[in-house]
N, C-alpha and C positions, 0 to 999 in steps of 0.2 A: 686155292679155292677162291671163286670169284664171288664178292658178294655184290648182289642185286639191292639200290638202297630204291624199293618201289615208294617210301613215303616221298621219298625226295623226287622223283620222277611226277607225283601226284601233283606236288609243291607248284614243280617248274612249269604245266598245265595249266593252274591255277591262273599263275602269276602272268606266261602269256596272253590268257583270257584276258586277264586284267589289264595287259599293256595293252591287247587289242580293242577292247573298250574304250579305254582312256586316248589312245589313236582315234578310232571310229569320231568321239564326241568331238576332239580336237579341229576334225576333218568339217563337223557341221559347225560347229562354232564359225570356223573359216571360211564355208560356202555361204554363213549368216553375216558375216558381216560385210564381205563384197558384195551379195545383192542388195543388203541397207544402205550402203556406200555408194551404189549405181544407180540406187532408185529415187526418181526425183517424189512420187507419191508415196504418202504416207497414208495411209488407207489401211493399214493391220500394226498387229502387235503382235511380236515374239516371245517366249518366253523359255527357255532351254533349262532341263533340270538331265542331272546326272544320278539315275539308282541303280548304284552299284550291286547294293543285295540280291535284284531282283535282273542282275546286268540287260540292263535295257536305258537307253537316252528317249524322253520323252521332249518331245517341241510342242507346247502348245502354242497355237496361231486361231488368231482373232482377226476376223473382217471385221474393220469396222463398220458401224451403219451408215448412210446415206454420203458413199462414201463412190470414187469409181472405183474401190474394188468391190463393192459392196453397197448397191443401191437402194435395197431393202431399209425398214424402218428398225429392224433390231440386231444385232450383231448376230453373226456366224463363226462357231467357234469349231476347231479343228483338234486332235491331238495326232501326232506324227508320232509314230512308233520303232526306232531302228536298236539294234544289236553291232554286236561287235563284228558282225560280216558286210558291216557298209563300209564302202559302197558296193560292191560284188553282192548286195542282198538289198534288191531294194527295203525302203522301212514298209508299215504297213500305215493307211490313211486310214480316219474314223473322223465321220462325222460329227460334233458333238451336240449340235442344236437343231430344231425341228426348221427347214428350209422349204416347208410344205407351200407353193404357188397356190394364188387365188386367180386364176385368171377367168 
């Protein structure tokens, strides 16, 4: 008689999730730190957090202001949204600060 152990099949799903999360973040950590490393302006700030519960890597990024990334008088702030399918999945962008022109 064959026995089927499905908790343990659940387990091993789980836990690839997890490595592929843990890869995924790995991967922006690395693509974060050669562009800080290549770039001679410093005009933003990064900030990388990993929620495991919620398996999702959050970036947030900050224009600084009066800055050339970033000529405006108040910061612009970003959050980057990716999963454990990046890079095959892009992340998702969200604006986080009102970037409303006066012209």
């Amino acid at each position: 008689m064959n026995n089927i152990n499905f908790l343990n099949s659940d387990k091993n799903k789980i836990k690839n999730k997890q490595d592929n999360l843990s890869l995924a973040y790995l991967q922006i950590k690395k693509e974060l730190y050669y562009f800080l490393s290549s770039s001679i302006k410093k005009g933003f700030h990064f900030n990388l957090k990993l929620d495991e519960k919620n398996r999702k890597i959050r970036l947030f990024v900050t224009l600084l202001n009066n800055t050339d990334t970033n000529n405006k008088d108040s910061e612009i702030d970003f959050l980057i949204l990716a999963d454990d399918e990046y890079p095959e999945k892009p992340p998702k962008v969200f604006c986080q600060s009102s970037v409303k022109s006066n012209l």
